[in-house]
C-alpha positions in Angstrom: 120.5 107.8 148.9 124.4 107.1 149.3 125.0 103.7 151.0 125.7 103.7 154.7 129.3 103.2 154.3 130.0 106.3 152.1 128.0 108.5 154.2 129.8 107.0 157.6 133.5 107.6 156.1 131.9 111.2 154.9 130.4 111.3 158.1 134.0 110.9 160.0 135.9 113.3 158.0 133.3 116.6 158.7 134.1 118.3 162.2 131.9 119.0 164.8 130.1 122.1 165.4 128.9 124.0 168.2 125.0 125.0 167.3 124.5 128.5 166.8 128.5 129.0 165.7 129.3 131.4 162.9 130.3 128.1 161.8 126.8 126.3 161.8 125.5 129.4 160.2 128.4 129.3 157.6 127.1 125.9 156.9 123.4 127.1 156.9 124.4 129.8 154.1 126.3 127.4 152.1 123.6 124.7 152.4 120.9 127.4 151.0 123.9 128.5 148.6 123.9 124.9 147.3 120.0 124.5 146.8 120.3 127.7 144.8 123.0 126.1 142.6 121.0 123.2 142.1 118.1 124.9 141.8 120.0 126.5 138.6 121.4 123.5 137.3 118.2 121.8 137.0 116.5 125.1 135.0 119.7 125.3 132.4 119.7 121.2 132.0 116.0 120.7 131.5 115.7 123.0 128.4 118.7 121.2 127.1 117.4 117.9 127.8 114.2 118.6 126.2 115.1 120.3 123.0 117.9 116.9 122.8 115.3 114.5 122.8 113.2 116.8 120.3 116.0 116.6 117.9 117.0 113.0 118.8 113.5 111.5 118.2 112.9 113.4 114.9 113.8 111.6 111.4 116.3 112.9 109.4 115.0 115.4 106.6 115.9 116.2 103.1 115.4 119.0 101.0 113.4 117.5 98.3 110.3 118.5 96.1 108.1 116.5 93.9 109.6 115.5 90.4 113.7 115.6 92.3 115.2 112.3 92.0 116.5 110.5 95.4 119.6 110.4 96.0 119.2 108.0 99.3 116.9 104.9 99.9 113.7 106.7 102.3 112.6 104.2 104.6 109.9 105.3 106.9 110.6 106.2 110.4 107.2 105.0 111.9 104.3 103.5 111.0 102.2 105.6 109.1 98.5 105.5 106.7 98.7 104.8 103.1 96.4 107.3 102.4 96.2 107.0 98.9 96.3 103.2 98.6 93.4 103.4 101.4 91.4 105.5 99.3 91.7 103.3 96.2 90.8 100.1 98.0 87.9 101.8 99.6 86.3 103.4 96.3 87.0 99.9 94.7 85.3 98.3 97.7 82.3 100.9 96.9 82.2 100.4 93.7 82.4 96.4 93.8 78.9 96.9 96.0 76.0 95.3 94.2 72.6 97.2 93.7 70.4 96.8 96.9 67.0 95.3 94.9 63.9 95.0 97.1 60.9 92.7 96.4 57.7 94.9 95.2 54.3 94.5 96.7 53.0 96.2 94.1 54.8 94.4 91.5 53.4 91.3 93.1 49.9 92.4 92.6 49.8 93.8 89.5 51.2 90.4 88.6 48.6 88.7 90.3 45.6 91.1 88.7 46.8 90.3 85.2 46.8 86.7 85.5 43.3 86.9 86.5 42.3 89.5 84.0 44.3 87.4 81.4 42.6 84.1 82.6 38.7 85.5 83.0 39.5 87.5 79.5 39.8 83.8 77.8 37.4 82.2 79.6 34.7 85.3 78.9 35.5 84.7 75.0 35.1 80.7 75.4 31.9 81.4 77.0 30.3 83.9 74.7 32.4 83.0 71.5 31.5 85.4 68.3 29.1 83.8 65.7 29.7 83.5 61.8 28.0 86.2 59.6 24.6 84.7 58.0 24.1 83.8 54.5 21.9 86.7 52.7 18.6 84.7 51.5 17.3 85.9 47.5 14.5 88.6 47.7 11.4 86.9 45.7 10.5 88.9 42.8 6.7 89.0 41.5 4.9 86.3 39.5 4.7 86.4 36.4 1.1 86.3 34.9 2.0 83.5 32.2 3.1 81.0 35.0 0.1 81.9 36.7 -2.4 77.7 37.0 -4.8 77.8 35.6 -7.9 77.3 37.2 -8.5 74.1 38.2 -5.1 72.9 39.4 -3.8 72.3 42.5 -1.3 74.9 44.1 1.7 72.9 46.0 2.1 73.2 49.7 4.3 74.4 51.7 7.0 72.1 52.8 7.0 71.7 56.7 9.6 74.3 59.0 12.7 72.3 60.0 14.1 73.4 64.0 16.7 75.7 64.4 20.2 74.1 64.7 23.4 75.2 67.5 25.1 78.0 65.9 28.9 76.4 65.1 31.3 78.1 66.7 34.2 79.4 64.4 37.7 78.4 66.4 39.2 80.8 63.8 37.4 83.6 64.7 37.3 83.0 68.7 41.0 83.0 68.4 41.4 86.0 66.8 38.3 87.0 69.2 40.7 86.3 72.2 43.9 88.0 70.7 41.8 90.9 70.0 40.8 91.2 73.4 44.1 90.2 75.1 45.5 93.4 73.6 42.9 95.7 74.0 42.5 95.4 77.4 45.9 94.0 78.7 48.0 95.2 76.1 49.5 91.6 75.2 49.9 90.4 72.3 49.5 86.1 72.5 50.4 84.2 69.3 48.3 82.9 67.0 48.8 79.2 67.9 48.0 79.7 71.9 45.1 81.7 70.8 43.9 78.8 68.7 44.9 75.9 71.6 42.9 78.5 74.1 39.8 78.2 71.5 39.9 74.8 70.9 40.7 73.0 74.2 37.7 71.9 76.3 36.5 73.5 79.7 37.8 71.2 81.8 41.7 71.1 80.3 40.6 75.0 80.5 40.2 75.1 84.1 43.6 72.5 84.4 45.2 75.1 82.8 44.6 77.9 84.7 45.0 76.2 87.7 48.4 75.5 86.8 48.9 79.5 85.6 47.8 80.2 88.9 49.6 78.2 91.3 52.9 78.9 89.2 52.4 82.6 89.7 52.2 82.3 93.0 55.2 80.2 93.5 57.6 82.7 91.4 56.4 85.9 92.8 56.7 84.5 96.5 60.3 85.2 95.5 62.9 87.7 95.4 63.3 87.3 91.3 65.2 89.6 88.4 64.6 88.8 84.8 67.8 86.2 85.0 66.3 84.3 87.7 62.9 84.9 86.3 63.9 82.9 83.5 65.4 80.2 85.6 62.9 80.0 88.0 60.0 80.0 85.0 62.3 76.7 83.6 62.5 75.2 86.8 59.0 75.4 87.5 57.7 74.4 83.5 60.3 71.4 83.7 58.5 70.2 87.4 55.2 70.8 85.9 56.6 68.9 82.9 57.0 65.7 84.9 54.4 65.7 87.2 51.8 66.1 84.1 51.2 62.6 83.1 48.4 63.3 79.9 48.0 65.8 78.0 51.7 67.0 77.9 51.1 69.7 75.3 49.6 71.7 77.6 52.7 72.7 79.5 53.9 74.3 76.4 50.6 76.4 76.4 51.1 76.7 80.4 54.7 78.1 79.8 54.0 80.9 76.5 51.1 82.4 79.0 53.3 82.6 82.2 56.2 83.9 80.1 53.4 86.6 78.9 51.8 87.7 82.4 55.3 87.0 84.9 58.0 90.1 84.9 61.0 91.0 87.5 59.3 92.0 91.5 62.0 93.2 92.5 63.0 96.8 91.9 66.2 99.6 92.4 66.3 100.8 96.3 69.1 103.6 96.0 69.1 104.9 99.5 69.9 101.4 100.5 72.7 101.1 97.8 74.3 104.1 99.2 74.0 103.5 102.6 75.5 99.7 101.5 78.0 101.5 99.5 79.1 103.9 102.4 79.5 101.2 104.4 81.8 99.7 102.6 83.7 102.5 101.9 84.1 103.3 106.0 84.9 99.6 106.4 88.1 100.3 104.8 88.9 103.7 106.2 88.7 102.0 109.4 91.2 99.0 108.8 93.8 101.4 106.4 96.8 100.2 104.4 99.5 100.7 106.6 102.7 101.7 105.8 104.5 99.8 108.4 108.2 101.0 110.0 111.1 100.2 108.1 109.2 100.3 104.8 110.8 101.8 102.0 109.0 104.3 100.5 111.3 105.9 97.5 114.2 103.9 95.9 117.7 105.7 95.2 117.4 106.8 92.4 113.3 107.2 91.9 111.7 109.9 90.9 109.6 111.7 93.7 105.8 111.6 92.7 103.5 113.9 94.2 101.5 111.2 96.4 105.3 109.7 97.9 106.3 113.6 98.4 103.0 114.2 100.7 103.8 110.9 102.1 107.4 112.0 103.3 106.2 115.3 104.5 103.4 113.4 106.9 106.3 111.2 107.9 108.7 114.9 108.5 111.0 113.4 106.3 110.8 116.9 103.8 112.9 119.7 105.5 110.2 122.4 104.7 111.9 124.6 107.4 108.6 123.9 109.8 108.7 123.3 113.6 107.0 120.2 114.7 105.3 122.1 117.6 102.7 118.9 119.1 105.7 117.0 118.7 107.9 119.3 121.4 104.8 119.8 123.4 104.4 115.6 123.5 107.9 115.4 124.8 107.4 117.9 127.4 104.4 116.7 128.8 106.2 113.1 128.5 109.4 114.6 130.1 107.3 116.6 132.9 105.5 113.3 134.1 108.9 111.7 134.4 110.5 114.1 136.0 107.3 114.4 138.3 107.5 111.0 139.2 111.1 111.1 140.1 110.8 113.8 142.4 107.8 112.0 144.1 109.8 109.4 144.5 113.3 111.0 145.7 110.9 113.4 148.6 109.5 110.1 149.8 112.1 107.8 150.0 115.9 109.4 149.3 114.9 112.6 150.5 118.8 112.6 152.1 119.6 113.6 148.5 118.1 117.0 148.7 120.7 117.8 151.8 123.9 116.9 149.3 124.6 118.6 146.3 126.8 115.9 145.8 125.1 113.8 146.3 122.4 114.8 143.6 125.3 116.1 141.2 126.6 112.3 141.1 122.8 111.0 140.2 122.5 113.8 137.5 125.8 112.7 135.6 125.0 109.2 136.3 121.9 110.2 134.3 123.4 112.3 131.8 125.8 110.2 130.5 123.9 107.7 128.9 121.1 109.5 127.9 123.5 112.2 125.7 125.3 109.2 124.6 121.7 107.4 123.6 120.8 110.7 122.0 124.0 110.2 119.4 123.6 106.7 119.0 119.5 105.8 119.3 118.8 106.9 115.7 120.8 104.3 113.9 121.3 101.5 116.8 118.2 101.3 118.7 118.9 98.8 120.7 122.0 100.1 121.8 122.0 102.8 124.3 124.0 102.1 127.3 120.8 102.4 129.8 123.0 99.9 132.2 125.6 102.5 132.8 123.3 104.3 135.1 121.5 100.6 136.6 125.6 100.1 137.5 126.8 103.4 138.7 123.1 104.0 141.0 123.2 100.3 142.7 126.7 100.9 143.8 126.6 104.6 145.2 122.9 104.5 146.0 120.4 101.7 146.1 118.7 98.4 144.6 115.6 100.5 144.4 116.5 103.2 143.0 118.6 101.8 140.8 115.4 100.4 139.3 113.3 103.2 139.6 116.1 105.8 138.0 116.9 103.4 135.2 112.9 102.9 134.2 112.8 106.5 134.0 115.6 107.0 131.8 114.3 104.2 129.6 111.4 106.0 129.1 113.0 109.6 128.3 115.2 107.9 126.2 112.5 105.8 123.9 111.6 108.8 121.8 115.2 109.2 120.1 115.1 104.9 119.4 112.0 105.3 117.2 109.8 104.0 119.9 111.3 100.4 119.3 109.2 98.5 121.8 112.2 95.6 121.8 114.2 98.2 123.5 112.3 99.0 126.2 112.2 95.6 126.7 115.9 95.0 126.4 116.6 97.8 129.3 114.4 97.2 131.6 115.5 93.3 132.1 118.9 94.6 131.1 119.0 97.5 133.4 116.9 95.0 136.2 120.2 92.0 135.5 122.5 94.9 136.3 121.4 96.3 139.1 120.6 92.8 141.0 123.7 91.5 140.3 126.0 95.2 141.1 124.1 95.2 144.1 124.9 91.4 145.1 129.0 91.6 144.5 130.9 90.8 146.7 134.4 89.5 145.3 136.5 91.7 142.7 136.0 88.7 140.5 132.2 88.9 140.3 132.7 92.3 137.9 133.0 90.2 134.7 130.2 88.4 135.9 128.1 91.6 135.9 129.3 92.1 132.5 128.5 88.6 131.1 125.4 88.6 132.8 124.3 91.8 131.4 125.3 91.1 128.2 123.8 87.0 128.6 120.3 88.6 129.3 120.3 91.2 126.4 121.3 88.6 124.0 118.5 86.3 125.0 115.8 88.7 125.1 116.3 90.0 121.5 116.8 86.6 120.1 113.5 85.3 121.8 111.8 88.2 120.7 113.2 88.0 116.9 111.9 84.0 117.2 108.4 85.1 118.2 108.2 87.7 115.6 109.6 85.1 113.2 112.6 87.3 111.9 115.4 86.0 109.6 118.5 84.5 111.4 120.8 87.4 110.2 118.4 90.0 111.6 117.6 87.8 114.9 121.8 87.7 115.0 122.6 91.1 114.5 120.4 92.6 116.8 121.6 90.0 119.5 124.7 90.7 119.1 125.1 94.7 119.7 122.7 94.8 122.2 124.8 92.2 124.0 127.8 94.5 123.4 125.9 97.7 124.4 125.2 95.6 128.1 128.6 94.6 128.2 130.7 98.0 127.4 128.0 99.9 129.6 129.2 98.2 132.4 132.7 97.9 132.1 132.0 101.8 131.6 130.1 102.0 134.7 132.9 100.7 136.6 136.1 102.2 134.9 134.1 105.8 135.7 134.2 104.9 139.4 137.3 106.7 140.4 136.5 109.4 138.5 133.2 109.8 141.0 135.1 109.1 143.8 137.7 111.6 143.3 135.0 114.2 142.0 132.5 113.9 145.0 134.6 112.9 147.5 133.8 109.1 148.1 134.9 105.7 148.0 132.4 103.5 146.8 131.7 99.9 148.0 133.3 98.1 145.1 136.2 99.8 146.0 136.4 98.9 149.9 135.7 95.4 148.8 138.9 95.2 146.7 140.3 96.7 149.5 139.6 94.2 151.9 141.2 91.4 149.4 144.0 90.1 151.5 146.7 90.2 148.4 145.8 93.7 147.9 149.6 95.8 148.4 147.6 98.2 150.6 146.8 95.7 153.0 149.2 93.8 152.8 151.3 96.7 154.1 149.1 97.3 157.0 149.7 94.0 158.3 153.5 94.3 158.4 154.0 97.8 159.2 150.9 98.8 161.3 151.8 98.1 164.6 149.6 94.7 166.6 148.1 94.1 162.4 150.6 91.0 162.7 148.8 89.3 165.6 
């Protein structure tokens, strides 16, 4: 509400009047006349306010198709997904998935059931080896009757039976005995030297042997193993066995030919898991995106629009396609309809007073209005400039500290949509806006306006370069940015109060700043009343 000394000198010039006067009821009609008028006002300014910020907070668009050259550098208004550069990395990340290999059970035991097929195979040949083919003995013929003795002699006897000897076993033919067998019934095929060292080697380097087989097996298909780490592994293993083995060192060669026989890869293709893996990290990269971030250029002057930018600038309603953004105006006038919510809440509970004066109200509406238009104009291309401190200024000094602070965070907030959403700048006018309300509200010299402007300025100038040091910008950026915002607080205020006389003549009051320079003893005015009003001398 006003501050009690405008109200008391409005208060002063209003004559009294009788209740129940066709005066008071004049004033009655007028009063509900007013509420209508206001009532209007506020349905003819809101439209306008809302279609202001539509237009204010869209980008500039161009007439362009795919395949037109630019004639402008296209920067991108917001933040925005790369959808095409997402989709790349993410089918690159698919493909760059390995294949998902699980270890097979039943690899492992068919593994196991040949090396003991393979091993009782041998050792059933060694036992039972195959014999060498007899030598055919003459058939006797009959005697001939001129050889027959004559009678009288002596017929020779028969020499004695010798015992039966060990048949001799043919390492030749239990070689090829074992071979023979190896391939029938495990479909391997052994070379002919192993076959020989499995035919000729004793039982006992037999039994080393497959003990050896056996407990490398077992080692190797405990793992996880291709055929490249198969080989490895197998090496590994045949170089350990190598050097633990102190006799009979030509063994391991015979140890390592049988294993490479009976071992192959336990692992084997899982495709649901590949896919799953590979969907995985496909969504991985939809969820973090390339982002296009704001300020980006996205077409060069002078490139050639390609099909994937041209989508891209339509997504960023950079493309005039003659479309109406509709979730866009309906965002701004649910944004708009909380604000303006809020502020009513706020003026019913605590400057209700305001209601009663058109005035009143009409002075807080154009102290308002004349920022935000002018941010609407200027928010596109200086974001950090519009002259949100105006209002902080002219609202301390005709209303209050409080709503001061209240109006001007409000206004901030309608006017953020037309800056881009630049989070510096709300940042900038609400300690701006806070600097100049305080210090409006603390004057009390004619002297302490340029400090209100220096301070204003002071505090936007260190808020954007702290902020351009956190965010590690260059110096000429940090600079820049410093610097208009500094002037925006400074020619806001000096604004603010070179505006003042217009309020006071248009509403009818005289604010505070102005009875303070008033009461300045070298002021003409008062100097005059102390010589010429009579008693001021004394």
């Amino acid at each position: 509400m006003m501050s009690s000394g405008i109200r008391w000198s409005r208060e002063l010039s209003r004559p009294m009047k009788k209740p129940g006067s066709r005066e008071g009821l004049k004033m009655k009609l007028t009063g509900k006349a007013k509420r209508i008028r206001t009532g209007i006002l506020l349905f003819v300014l809101i439209p306008v306010i809302i279609l202001t910020v539509y237009y204010a907070s869209i980008p500039q668009r161009y007439v362009l198709q795919p395949g037109d050259v630019s004639t402008v550098d296209l920067t991108a208004p917001r933040s925005i997904r790369d959808r095409s550069a997402t989709d790349l990395r993410a089918a690159q990340a698919a493909a760059g998935v390995t294949d998902v290999m699980l270890r097979s059970e039943q690899i492992v035991e068919e593994v196991h059931d040949r090396t003991e097929s393979f091993l009782a195979a041998i050792a059933a040949n060694r036992q039972d080896p195959p014999l060498p083919t007899p030598t055919m003995t003459p058939v006797p013929t009959e005697p001939d009757p001129a050889d027959e003795t004559e009678p009288g002699t002596v017929e020779p006897t028969d020499e004695p039976e010798q015992p039966e000897e060990d048949p001799v076993v043919n390492p030749a033919l239990l070689a090829d005995q074992i071979a023979l067998d190896l391939n029938r019934e495990l479909d391997l095929v052994i070379g002919q030297d192993e076959a020989m060292r499995y035919a000729l080697i004793s039982d006992d380097r037999f039994e080393s042997i497959s003990g050896h087989i056996r407990s490398v097996t077992n080692l190797i298909m405990a793992e996880s193993v291709d055929q490249s780490r198969l080989r490895t592994a197998l090496s590994e293993k045949i170089e350990s066995l190598s050097a633990s083995i102190t006799f009979n060192q030509e063994d391991v060669e015979l140890i390592d030919a049988s294993l490479r026989l009976l071992l192959r890869p336990n692992v084997v293709f899982d495709q649901v898991a590949t896919e799953n893996a590979r969907k995985a990290a496909y969504d991985s990269v939809q969820n973090n995106p390339v982002m296009i971030e704001k300020g980006t250029r996205i077409v060069a002057l002078g490139e050639v629009i390609t099909d994937e930018r041209w989508v891209l600038l339509r997504e960023l309603s950079l493309i005039d396609d003659g479309s109406f953004d509709y979730l866009h105006l309906f965002g701004i006038i649910l944004m708009l309809a909380m604000l303006l919510a809020i502020a009513w809440a706020y003026l019913h509970h605590y400057d209700h007073e305001l209601f009663a004066s058109s005035s009143d109200l009409a002075a807080l509406i154009l102290a308002l209005l004349i920022p935000f238009f002018v941010s609407a104009y200027i928010g596109r291309d200086m974001p950090l400039a519009p002259p949100v401190y105006f209002a902080a200024v002219l609202i301390a000094v005709y209303f209050s500290f409080r709503s001061a602070l209240v109006m001007t965070f409000l206004l901030t907030a309608a006017i953020w949509p037309m800056t881009g959403f630049d989070p510096l700048f709300l940042l900038i006018a609400f300690s701006g806006g806070l600097v100049a309300a305080l210090f409006t509200k603390g004057i009390i010299r004619k002297n302490n306006y340029a400090f209100i402007i220096l301070a204003t300025s002071g505090i936007n100038f260190l808020v954007v370069a702290a902020y351009g040091l956190m965010q590690k910008e260059g110096w000429t950026e940090i600079s820049i940015n410093s610097l208009y915002s500094a002037a925006s607080g400074g020619l806001s205020v000096i604004a603010a109060i070179g505006i003042m006389p217009v309020f006071e003549m248009l509403f009818n009051t005289v604010s505070p700043l102005r009875l303070i320079e008033l009461s300045q003893p070298g002021h003409p005015l008062l100097r005059r009343l102390f010589v010429e009003a009579p008693g001021s001398s004394q």
